[in-house]
N, C-alpha and C positions, 0 to 999 in steps of 0.2 A: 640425425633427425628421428629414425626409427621411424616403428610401425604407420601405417597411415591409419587415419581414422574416417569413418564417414562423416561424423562431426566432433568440432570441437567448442565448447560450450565456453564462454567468456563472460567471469562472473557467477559464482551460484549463491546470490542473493535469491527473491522472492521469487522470479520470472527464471534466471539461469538453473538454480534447483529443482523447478516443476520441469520445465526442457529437460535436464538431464533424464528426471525419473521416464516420463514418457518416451525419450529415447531410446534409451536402455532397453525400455518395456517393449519396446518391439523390433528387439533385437540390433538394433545398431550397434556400429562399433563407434564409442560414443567418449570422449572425454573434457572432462568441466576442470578448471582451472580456476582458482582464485586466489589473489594476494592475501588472505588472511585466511582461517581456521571455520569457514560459516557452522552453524551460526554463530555468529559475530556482532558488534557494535561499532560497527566504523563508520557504517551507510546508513540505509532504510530499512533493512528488512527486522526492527527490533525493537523492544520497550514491552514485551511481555503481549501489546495484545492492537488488533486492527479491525477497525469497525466494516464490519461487510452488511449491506443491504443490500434489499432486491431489485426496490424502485431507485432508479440513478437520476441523481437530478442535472450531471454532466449530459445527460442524453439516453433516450429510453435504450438505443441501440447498444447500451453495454450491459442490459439484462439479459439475455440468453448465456453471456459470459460468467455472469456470479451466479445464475443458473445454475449451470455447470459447475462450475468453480463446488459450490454446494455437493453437489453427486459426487464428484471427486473427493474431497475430505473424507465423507462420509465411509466412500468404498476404502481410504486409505489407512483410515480410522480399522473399519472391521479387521484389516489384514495387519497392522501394527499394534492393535490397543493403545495407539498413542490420543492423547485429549487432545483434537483441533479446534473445531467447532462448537459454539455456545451460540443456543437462540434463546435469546434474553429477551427479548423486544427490542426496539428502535427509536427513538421518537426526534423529531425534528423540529423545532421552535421557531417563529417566525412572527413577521407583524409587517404592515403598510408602511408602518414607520423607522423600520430596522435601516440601520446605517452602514452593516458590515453585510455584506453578501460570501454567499460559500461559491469557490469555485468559476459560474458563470452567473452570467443574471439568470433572475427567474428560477434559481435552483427547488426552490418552493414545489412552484408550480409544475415544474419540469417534472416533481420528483411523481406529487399525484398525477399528472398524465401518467407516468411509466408507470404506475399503477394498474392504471386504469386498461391502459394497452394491451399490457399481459396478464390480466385476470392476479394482480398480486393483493391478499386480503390486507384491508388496512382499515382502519379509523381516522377520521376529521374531528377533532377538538377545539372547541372554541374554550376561551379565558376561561372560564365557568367549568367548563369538564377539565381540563389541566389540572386546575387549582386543588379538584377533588380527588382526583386520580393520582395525582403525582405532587404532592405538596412540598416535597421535597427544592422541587424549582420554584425561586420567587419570580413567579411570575407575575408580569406586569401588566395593566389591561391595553388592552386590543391584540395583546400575543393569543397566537392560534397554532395549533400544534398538527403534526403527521405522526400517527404511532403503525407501525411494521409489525406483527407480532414476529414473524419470524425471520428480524433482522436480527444482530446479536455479532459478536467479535469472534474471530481466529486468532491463536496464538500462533504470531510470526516466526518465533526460533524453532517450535515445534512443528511446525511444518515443515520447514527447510531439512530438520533432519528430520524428519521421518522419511520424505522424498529423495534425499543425497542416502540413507541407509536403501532405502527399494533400489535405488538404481547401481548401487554398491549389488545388491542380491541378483541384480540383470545382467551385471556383467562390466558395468560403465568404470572407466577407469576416472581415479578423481586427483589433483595434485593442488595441495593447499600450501598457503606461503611462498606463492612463488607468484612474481610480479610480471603483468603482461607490458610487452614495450610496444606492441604494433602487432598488426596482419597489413595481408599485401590480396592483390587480387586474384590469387592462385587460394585463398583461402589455409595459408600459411601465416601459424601464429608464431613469434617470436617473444620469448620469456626474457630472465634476464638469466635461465639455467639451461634454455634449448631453444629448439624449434621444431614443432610439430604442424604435421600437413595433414591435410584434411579436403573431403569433397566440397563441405560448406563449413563456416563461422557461424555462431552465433555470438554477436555480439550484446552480452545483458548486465552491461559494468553499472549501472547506475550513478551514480556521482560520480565517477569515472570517466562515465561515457564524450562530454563533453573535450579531456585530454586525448582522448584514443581517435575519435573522429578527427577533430583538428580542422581548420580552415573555414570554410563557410557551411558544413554543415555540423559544424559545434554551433552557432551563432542560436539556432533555435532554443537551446537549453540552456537554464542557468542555474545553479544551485543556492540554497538558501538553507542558513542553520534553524531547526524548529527546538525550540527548548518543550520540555513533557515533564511533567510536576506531577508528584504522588501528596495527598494532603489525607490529614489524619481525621478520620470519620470518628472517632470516640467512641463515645457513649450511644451513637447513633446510629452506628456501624451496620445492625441490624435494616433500618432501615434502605442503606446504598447498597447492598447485597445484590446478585443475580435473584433477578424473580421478582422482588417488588422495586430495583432501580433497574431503568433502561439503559440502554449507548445512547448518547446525542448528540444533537449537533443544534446549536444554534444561531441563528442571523441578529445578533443584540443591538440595541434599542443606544445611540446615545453612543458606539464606539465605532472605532474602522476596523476593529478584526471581531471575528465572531469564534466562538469554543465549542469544542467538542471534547468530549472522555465518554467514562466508560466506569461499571460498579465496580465497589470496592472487592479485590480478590489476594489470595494467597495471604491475608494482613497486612499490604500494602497501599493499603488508603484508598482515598478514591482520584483514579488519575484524570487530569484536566488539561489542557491544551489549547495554543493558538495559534494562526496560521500567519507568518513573519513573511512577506515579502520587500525589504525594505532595503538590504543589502546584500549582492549578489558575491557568495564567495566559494568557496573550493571543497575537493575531498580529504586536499591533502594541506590544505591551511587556512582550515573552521576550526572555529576555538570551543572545544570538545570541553573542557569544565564549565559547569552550570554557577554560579556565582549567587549566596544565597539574595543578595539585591534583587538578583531577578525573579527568582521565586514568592519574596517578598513583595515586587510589586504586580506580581502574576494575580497573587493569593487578594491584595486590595483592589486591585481593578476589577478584576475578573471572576473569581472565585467567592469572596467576600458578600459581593453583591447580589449574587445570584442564587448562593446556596448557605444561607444562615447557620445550618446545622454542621458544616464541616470550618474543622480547627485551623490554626493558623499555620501549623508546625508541620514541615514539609518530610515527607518521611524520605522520599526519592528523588532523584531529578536525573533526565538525559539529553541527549543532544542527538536529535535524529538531521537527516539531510533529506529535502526534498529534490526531484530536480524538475524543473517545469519548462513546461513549453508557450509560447505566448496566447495557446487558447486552452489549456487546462486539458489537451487532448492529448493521446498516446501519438507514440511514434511506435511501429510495428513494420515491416518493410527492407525490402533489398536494400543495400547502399548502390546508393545512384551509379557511381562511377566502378563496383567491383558485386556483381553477379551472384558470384559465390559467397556472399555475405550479407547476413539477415542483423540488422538493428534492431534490437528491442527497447525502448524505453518508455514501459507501458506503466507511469510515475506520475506525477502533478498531484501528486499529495494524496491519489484515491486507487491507486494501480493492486494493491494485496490481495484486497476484492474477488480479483479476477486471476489471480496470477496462474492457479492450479490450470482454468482452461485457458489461459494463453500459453502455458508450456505444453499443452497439447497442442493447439494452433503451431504453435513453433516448432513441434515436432512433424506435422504433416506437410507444412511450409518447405521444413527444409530436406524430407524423404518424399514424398511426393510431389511436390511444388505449386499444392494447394492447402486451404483450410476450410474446414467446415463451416469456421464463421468470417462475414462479410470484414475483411481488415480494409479495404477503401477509404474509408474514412480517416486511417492513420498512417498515411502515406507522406511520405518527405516534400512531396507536388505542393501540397498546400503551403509553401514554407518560401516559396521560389516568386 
């Protein structure tokens, strides 16, 4: 079994990689685990880039998290030279008449409250300011826009290693390629090369998590394949660029899924996205090639319509894994039935956001057995 650890970290996708680093950082004896190589392409935590705002239209209560979230890059950034963080602007697209909703109802409205709450500076756009400011989107009339100035996207892979190298330099020991079968309520993890014991688990498998829980508190999560399309800006290129294009997200007029992307970067087009909740499947048999059918009918439904200036011809395409819960809300929280073990699956499509201070939160959770921020809300109780 060897050494004992204070904790042992399951998972260092987005959420398990922040917990390591902040473990690490204050001296735990700390070790993160995960079946594959992070960062990686298997789960969520990937596709070059994730939309972070300030005002959350899930609930104003996850802005002191991206908050933070923010101050963390930042500090991680100074101390690595690594590029996380881009505040590009924000903008959010909506109308009376939108047929797709993000996330919860109201996400609109939701998100100018959280604004307004926490003093976050924004802009109100009506059709008429859009059109001028941002021409790029065809917009349609009675759409009304939310612009963030300083919302803007993190690169997911680079984060993860910048956080798995810091807590490499703390001390945290880390074991990749090696597949978890279980914990037990001793806070003993079983691999499929050992078993390592520990004061606490942290369990942060992501599309995983559903197999490792098991029983009736798998039931709350389910996983869904999102396809992510890169399309080729051309001649226009100039124009999707950071600086005069935003990250967005829209609630569209006339469909049931609404899109989100992000400016063209690296000379990878500009990527565009929808949110698929229609068939609920697995980590470990999602069908992982992109098929150019579906990018093709990505590019005419979606893309086509909306953004005249970009080309047909798809430069990328991936297959990310969301996993959700039935109210788009985190799970953060003990396992009901074993003490010693912290669930994390702080997911539903908007968790990256946050992930930097919830691996602090996770860090004080599980060495002092609180957190700074209120986790009530993302408790297993609601689920019962």
């Amino acid at each position: 079994m060897g050494a004992r650890h204070d904790v042992v970290v399951i998972g260092l996708g987005a959420m398990g990689a922040a917990a390591l680093y902040q473990l690490a950082k204050r001296g735990a004896r700390v070790l993160g685990i995960d079946r594959y190589d992070p960062p990686h392409d298997r789960g969520s935590s990937h596709g070059d880039t994730r939309i972070t705002r300030l005002a959350i239209g899930e609930g104003a209560h996850y802005t002191p998290m991206v908050m933070r979230s923010h101050e963390i890059w930042r500090a991680i950034e100074a101390e690595t030279g690594a590029d996380l963080l881009t505040q590009c602007g924000g903008l959010v697209i909506s109308s009376h008449t939108r047929t797709s909703f993000t996330h919860v109802p109201e996400f609109f409205d939701n998100t100018v409250a959280a604004a307004r709450r926490h003093g976050i500076a924004h802009e109100l756009l009506d059709t008429a300011a859009l059109r001028a400011r941002f021409s790029q989107f065809a917009v349609r009339d009675g759409e009304f826009g939310y612009y963030e100035p300083d919302a803007g996207f993190v690169r997911p892979e680079a984060c993860i290693a910048a956080q798995l190298e810091l807590a490499r330099r703390h001390g945290a020991e880390i074991r990749t390629g090696e597949t978890v079968l279980g914990f037990d309520a001793d806070a003993t993890v079983t691999t499929e090369q050992g078993r390592y014991s520990a004061d606490t688990a942290i369990v942060a498998a992501g599309a995983w998590l559903p197999r490792l829980l098991g029983g009736r508190l798998a039931r709350p999560f389910k996983v869904y394949r999102q396809v992510l399309a890169w399309f080729d800006a051309g001649d226009a290129a100039g124009a999707f660029a950071p600086g005069r294009f935003p990250v967005f997200i829209w609630e569209l007029q006339d469909s049931r899924q609404g899109i989100y992307g992000f400016p063209a970067l690296d000379g990878a087009g500009v990527k565009v996205a929808t949110e698929q909740y229609g068939q609920a499947t697995s980590a470990d048999s999602v069908r992982r090639a992109v098929a150019p059918q579906e990018t093709g009918a990505m590019f005419e439904a979606y893309v086509a319509p909306q953004f005249p200036k970009l080309g047909a011809r798809c430069t990328r395409s991936a297959v990310c894994l969301y996993t959700v819960t039935p109210d788009f809300q985190f799970v953060i929280d003990r396992h009901p039935g074993m003490a010693n073990v912290i669930v994390a699956s702080p997911c539903s499509g908007h968790g990256f956001k946050h992930s930097a201070a919830i691996g602090e939160a996770l860090a004080q959770l599980a060495l002092e057995g609180r957190s700074d921020f209120d986790l009530s809300p993302f408790g297993f109780a609601r689920f019962q």
